[in-house]
N, C-alpha and C positions, 0 to 999 in steps of 0.2 A: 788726450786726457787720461790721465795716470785711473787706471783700476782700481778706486780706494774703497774697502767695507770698514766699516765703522763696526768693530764687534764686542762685545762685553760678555763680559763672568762675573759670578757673584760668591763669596764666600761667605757663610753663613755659619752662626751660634745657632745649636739647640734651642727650640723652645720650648719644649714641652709635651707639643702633640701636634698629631698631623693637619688638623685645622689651620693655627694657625701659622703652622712653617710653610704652608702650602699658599697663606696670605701675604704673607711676608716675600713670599718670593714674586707673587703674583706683582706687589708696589715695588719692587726692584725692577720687573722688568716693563712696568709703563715708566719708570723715572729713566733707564736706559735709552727706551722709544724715544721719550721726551726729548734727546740728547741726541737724536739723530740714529740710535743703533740699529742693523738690520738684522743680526744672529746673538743671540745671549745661549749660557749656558748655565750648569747649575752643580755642585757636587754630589760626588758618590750617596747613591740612595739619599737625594738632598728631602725628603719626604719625611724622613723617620732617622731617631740618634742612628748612630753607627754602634747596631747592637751586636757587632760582630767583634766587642772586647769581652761578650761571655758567651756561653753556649746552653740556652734554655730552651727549650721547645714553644715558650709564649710569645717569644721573636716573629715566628712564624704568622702573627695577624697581622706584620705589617706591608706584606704581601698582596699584591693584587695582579690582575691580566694588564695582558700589553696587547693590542692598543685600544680595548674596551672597556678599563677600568676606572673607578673614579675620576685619579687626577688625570688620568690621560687626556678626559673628557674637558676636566676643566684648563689643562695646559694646549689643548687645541681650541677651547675658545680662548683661548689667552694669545695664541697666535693670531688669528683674524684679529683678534682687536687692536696688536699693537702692529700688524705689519712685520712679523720679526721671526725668524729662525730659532726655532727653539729646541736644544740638545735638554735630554729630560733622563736622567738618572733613576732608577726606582729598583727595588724589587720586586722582581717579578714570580709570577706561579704561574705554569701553562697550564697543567694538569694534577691532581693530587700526586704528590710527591719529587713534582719536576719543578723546580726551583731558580732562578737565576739570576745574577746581578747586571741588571740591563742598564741600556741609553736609548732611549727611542729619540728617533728627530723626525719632525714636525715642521714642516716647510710655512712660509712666511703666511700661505692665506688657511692655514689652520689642515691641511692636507696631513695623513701620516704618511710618510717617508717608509719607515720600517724602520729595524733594530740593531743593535750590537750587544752579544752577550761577552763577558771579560771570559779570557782565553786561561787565563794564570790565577788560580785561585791560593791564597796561601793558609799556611795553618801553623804559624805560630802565637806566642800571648802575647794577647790582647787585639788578634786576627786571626779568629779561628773561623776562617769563614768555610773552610770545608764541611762544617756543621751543617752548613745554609746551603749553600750552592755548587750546583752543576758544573762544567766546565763548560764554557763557552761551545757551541756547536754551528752558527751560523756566518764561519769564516770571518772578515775583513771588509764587509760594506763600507763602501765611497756612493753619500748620498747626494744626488743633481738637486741642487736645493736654488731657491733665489738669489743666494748669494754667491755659489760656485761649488765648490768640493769640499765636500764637508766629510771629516771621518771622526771614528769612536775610537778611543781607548782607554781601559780604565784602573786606576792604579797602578795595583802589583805588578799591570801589566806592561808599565813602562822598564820595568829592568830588563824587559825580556826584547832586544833590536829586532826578531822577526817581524812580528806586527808589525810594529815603526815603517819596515819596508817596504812590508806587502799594501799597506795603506797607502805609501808610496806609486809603488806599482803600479795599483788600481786608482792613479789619479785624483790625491786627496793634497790640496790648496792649505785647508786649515783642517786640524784635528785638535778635538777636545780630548782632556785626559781630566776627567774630574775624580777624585782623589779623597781620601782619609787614611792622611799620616802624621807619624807623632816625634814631639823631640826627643829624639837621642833614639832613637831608632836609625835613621834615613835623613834626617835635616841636612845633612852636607853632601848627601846626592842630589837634594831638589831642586837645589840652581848647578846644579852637572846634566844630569841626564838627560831633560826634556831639549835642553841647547843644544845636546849633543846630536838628539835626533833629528831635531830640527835640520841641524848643519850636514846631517847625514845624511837627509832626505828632501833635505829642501824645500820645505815648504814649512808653514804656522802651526805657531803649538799652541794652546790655551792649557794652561798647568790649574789647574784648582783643585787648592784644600780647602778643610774643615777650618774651624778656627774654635779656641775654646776648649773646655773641659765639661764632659757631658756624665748621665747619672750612671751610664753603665761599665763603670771604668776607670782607669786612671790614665789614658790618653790623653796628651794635652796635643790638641791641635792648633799647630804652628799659624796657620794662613799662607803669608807671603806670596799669592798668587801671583800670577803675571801672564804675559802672550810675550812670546820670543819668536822671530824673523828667522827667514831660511837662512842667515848671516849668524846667528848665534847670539845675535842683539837683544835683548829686552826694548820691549814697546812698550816706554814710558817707565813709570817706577814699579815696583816691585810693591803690593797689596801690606800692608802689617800684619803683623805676626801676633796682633791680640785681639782684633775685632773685625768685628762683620764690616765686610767692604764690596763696593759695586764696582766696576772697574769697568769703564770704556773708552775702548783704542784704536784709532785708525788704523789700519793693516792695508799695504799698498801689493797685492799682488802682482802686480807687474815684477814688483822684486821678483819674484819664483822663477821666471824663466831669465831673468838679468842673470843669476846665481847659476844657475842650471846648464847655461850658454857659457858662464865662466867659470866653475866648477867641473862640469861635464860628469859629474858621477855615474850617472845614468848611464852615457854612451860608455865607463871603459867598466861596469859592473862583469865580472864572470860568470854568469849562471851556470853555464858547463863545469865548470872546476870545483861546484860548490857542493855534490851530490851526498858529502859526507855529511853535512849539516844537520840534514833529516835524517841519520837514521840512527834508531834508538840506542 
């Protein structure tokens, strides 16, 4: 009997305020359950705009703890109820002045897992998120979830192939990359790179953007999401590129080790020969 999860992402429009973006997401992912899904995901800081196209210091209330903070609270009863795997994007605060652009996952019966903080923070306009956030500090988590291996990665941090690996490494099945990017920035990396990882690493990718044009900016977020196979294939169509869409897709992990057994990446990798990579 083929290994199949049923998994789903959602990309989502601005609404206005955390109330009811946090509602909104919440009827995405009982209409996913509904459909059979066991893991959903959500976009970068999917809570609050992507206030990181200006740099104010009032940004800073849309901040809260991880994993005792409001929506945490309410995206783990969100888990028990629908059965479902839930990758949970936010900003976070640990301590006055420690700041971070997280993904907590939330295992299917409302458990926290733990976190992934983005490793590659960037600071150009209309992304100035060095404003905001820390540089990632808690490695490359591969989380034992109900559905199998689950990893984080987020954005900016998709140009950067280490992580892609080391998630690899650490035995990661499917990995989220929820995202806020814009046209004519990056649009013609976004069906490159995620594929490429994929095929590099062999295993699932769930790609989500924003979609939409929000008040803090003039980003226009693309959407187009999708989940692409360790083959470099797209699973199913490809999300629109002007409205909120839910997307869910069977993912047959068996593929992973069919790829893996006929690719062999893994076995001919040189980790001895690579020692220049790391240093600065």
């Amino acid at each position: 009997m083929a290994n199949v999860v049923r998994a789903a992402l959602v990309q989502a429009t601005w609404t206005g305020d955390t109330a009811s973006m946090i509602a909104k997401h919440e009827e995405h992912a009982r209409a996913a359950a509904r459909q059979g899904a066991k893991i959903i995901g959500f976009q970068e800081v999917f809570n609050s705009p992507y206030f990181c196209q200006v740099q104010e210091p009032e940004h800073y209330r849309w901040a809260e703890p991880v994993p005792d903070g409001p929506t945490m609270r309410r995206m783990r009863e969100l888990a028990r109820e629908t059965g479902m795997v839930i990758v949970v994007p936010v900003f976070e605060v640990e301590q006055s002045g420690f700041y971070y652009n997280t993904a907590a996952v939330i295992d299917a019966d409302g458990s926290y897992l733990g976190k992934y903080r983005k490793h590659h923070i960037p600071q150009v306009k209309g992304f100035w998120e060095k404003y905001y956030f820390k540089p990632g500090n808690l490695g490359w988590p591969v989380f034992d979830t109900a559905v199998g291996k689950v990893g984080v990665y987020i954005c900016y941090d998709r140009h950067f192939p280490e992580g892609w690996r080391q998630l690899g490494l650490n035995g990661a099945q499917l990995v989220y990359n929820p995202s806020a990017t814009h046209r004519g920035l990056s649009s013609y990396l976004w069906r490159l790179e995620q594929p490429a990882a994929a095929v590099a690493n062999e295993y699932f990718v769930a790609a989500i953007n924003r979609v939409g044009r929000e008040e803090y900016g003039d980003n226009d977020f693309y959407g187009t999401s999708y989940f692409v196979d360790p083959r470099g294939q797209f699973v199913g169509d490809v999300a629109d590129d002007a409205k909120e869409e839910l997307l869910v897709r069977d993912l047959d992990f068996d593929l992973i080790e069919e790829v893996r057994q006929q690719w062999a990446f893994y076995r001919d990798r040189r980790p001895d020969a690579y020692e220049g990579l790391v240093q600065p």
